[in-house]
SELOKE-81556 format. One record per residue: residue number from 1; x negated, y negated, z of N, C-alpha, C, O in turn. Coordinates in Angstrom, 2 decimals, always signed. Last residue first. Example, Ala and Ser with C-alpha at 12.3 -4.5 7.8 and 13.67 -1.06 7.14 Angstrom:
<atoms>
ATOM   num        nx        ny        nz       cax       cay       caz        cx        cy        cz        ox        oy        oz
ATOM     2    -12.85     +2.25     +7.08    -13.67     +1.06     +7.14    -12.90     -0.03     +7.87    -13.41     -1.14     +8.04
ATOM     1    -13.19     +5.69     +7.80    -12.30     +4.50     +7.80    -13.20     +3.30     +7.80    -14.24     +3.32     +8.46
</atoms>
This chain:
<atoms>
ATOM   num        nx        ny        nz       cax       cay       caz        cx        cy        cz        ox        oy        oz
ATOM    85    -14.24     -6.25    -25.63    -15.59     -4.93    -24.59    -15.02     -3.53    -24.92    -15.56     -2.52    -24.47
ATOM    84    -13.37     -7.52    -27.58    -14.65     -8.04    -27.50    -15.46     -6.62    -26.47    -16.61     -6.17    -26.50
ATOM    83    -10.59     -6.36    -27.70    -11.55     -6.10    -29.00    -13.12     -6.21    -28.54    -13.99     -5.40    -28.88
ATOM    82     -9.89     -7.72    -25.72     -9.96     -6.31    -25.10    -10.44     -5.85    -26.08    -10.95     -4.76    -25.85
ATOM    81    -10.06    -10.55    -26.12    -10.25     -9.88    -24.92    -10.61     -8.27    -25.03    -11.55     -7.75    -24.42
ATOM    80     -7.95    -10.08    -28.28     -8.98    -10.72    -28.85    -10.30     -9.90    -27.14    -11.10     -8.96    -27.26
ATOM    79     -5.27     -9.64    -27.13     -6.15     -8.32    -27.65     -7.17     -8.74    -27.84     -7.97     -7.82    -27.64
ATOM    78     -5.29    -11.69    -25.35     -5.48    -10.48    -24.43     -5.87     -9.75    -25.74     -6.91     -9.12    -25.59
ATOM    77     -4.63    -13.86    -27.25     -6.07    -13.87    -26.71     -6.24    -12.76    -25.66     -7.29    -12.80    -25.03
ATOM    76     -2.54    -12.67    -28.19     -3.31    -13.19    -28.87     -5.06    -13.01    -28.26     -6.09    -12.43    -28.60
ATOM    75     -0.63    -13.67    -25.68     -0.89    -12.12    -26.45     -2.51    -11.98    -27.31     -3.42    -11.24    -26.95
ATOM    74     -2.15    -15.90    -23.33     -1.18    -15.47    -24.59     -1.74    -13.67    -25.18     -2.73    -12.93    -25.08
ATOM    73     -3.12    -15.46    -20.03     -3.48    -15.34    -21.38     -2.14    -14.73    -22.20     -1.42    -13.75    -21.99
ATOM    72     -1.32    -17.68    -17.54     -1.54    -16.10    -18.12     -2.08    -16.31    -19.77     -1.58    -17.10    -20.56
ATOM    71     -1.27    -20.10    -15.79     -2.29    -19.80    -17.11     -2.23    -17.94    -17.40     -3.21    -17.20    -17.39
ATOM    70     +1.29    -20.08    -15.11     +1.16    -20.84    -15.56     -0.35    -20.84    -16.89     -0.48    -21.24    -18.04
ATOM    69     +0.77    -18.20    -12.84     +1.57    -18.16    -13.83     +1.50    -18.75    -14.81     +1.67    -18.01    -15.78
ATOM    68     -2.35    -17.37    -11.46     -1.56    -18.55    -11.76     -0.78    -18.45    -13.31     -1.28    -18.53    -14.43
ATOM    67     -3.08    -14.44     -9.47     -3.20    -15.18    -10.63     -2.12    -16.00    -11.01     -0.98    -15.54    -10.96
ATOM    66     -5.13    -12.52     -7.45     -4.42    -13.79     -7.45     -4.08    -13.89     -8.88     -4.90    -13.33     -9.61
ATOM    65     -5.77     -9.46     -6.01     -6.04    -10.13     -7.21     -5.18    -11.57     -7.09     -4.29    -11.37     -6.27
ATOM    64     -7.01     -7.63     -3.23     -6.18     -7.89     -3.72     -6.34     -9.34     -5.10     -7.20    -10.18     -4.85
ATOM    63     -9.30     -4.71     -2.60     -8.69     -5.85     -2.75     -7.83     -6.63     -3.27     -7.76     -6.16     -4.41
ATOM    62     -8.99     -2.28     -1.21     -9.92     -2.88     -0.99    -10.11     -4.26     -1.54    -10.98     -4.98     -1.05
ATOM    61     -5.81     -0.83     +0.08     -6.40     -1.86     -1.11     -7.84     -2.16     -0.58     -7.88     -2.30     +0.65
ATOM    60     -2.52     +0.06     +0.87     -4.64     +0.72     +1.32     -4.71     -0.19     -0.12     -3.92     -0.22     -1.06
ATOM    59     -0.02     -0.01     +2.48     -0.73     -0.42     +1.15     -2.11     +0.09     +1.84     -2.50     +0.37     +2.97
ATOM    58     +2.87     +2.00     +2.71     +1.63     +1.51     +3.28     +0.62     +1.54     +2.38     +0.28     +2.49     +1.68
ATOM    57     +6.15     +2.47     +3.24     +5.22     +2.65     +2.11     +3.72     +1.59     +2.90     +3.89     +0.56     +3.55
ATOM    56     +8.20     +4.50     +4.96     +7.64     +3.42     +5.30     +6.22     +3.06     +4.09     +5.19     +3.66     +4.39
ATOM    55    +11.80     +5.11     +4.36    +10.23     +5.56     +4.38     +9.25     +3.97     +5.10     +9.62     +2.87     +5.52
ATOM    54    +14.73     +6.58     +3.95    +13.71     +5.56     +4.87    +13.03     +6.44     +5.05    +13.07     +7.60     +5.46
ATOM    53    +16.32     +7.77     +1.09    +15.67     +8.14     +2.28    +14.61     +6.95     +2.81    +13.76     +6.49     +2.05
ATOM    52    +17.28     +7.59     -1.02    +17.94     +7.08     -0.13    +17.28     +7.27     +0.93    +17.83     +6.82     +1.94
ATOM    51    +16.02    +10.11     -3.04    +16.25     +8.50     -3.04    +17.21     +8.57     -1.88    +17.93     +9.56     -1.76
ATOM    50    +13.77    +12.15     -1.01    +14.95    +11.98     -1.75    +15.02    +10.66     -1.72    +14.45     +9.96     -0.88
ATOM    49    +11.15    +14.17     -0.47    +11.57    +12.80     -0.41    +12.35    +12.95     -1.49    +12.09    +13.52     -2.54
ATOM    48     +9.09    +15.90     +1.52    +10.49    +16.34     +0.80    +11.48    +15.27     +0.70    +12.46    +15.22     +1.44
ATOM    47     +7.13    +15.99     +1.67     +7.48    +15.22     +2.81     +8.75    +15.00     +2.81     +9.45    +14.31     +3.55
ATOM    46     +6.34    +18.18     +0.04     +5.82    +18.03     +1.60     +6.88    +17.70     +2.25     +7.53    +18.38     +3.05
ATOM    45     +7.01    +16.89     -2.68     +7.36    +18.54     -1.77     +7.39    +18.52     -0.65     +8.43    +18.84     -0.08
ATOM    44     +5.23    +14.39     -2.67     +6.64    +14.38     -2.70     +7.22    +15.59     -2.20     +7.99    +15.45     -1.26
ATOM    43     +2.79    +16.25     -2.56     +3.63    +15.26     -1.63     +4.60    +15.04     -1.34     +5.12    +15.23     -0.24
ATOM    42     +3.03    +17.29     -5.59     +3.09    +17.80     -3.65     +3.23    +17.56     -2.61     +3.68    +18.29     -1.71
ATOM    41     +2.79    +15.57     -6.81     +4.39    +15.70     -6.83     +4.31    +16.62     -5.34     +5.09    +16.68     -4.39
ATOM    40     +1.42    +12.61     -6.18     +1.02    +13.67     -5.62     +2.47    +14.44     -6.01     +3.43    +13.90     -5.47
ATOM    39     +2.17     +8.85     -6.74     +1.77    +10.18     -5.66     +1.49    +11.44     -6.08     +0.89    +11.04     -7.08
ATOM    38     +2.64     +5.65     -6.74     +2.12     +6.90     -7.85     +1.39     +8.17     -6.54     +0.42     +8.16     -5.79
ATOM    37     +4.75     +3.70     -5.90     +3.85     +4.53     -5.76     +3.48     +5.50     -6.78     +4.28     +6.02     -7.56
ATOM    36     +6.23     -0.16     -6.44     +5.91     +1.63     -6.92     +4.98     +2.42     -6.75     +4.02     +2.09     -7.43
ATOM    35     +8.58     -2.00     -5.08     +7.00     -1.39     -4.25     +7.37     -0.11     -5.83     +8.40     +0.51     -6.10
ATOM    34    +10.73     -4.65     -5.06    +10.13     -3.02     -5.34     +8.92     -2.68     -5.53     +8.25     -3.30     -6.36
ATOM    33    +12.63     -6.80     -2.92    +11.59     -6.49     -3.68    +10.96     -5.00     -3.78    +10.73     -4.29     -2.80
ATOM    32    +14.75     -6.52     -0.91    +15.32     -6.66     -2.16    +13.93     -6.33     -3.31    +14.13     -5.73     -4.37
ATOM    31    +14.43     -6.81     +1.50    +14.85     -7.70     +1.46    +14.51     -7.84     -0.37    +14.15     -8.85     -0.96
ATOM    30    +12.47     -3.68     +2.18    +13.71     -4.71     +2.78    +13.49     -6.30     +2.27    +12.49     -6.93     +2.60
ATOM    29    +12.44     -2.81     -1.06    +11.32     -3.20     +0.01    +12.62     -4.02     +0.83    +13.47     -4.74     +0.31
ATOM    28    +12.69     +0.38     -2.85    +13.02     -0.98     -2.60    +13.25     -1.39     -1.34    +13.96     -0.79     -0.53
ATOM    27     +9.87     +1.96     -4.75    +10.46     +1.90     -3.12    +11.18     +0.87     -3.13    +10.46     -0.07     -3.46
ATOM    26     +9.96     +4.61     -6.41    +10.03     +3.47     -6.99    +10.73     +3.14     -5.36    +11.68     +3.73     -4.85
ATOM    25     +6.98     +7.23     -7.28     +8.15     +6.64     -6.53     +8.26     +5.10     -6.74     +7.33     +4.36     -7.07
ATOM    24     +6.03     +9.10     -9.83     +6.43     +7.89     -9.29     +7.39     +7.46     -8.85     +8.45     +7.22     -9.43
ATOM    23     +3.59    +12.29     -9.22     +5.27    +11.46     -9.36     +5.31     +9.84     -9.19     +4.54     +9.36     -8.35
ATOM    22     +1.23    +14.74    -11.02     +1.67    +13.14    -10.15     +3.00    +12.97    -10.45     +3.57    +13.29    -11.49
ATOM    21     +1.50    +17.27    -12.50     +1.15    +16.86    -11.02     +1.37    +15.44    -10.73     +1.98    +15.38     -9.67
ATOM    20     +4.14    +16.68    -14.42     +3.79    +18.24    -13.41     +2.76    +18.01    -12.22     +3.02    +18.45    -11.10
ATOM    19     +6.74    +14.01    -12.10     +5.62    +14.63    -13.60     +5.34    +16.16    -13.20     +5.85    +16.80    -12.28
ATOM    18     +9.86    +12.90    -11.03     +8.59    +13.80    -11.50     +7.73    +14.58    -11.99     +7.94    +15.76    -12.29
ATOM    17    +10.26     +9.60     -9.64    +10.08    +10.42    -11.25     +9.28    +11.38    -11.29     +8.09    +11.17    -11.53
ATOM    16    +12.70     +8.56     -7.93    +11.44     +9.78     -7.71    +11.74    +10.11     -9.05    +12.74    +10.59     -9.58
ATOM    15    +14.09     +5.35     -6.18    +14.08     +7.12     -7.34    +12.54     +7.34     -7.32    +11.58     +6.68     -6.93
ATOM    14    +14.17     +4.66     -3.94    +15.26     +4.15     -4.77    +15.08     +5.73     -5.84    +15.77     +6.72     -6.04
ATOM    13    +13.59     +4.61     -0.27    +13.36     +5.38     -1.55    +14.81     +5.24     -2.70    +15.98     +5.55     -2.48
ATOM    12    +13.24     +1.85     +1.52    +14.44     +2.97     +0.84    +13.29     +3.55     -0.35    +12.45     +2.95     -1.03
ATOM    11    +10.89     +0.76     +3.97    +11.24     +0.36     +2.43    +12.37     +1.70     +2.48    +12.33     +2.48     +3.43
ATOM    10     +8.53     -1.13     +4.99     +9.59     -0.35     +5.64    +10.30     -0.22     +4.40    +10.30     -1.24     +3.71
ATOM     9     +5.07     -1.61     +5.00     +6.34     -2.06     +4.73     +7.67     -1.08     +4.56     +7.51     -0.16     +3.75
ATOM     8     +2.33     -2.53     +6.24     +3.06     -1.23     +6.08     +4.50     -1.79     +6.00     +4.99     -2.39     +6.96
ATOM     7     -1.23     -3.28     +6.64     +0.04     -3.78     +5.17     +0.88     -2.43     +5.07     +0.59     -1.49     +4.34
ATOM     6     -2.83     -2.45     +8.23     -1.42     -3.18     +9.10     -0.46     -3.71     +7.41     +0.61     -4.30     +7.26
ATOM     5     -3.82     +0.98     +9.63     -3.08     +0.02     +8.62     -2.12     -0.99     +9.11     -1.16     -0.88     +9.87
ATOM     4     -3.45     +2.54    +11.71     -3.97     +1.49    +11.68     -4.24     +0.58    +10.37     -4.89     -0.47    +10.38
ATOM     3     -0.52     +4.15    +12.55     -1.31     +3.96    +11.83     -2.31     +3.08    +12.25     -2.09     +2.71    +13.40
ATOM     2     +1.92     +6.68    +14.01     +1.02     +5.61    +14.50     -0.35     +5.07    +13.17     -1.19     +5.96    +13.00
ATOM     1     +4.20     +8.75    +13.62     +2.78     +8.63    +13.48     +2.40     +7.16    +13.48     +2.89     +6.56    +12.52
</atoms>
């Protein structure tokens, strides 16, 4: 199948955790980095996915987030953050 998505990354199925309706797949991405999906356990049925199996995982995002290591909020000021809304 042919997409028009172009964030599609070729990946192994490493493991399949699954819930009663959603599963999480855990994809490891050629060249060592891990992708995790949250799917559908029907899906997973469908497309009848085992670890070891080549897949191709394809991102859909309307957008993507940046953030500088260097300033991550301390603990402290993430609950202070999440008290205030």
């Amino acid at each position: 199948m042919e997409l028009s998505a172009r964030n599609q990354l070729p990946a192994t199925v490493k493991s399949i955790r699954l819930g009663t309706i959603m599963a999480e797949i855990i994809l490891e991405l050629d060249g060592d980095a891990e992708l995790t999906a949250a799917i559908t356990r029907g899906s997973v049925e469908r497309l009848d996915l085992k670890p070891g199996q080549r897949v191709v995982g394809v991102v859909k995002a309307t957008e993507v987030m940046i953030g500088l290591p260097d300033r991550v909020p301390t603990l402290p000021r993430l609950v202070q953050a999440t008290r205030l809304n």
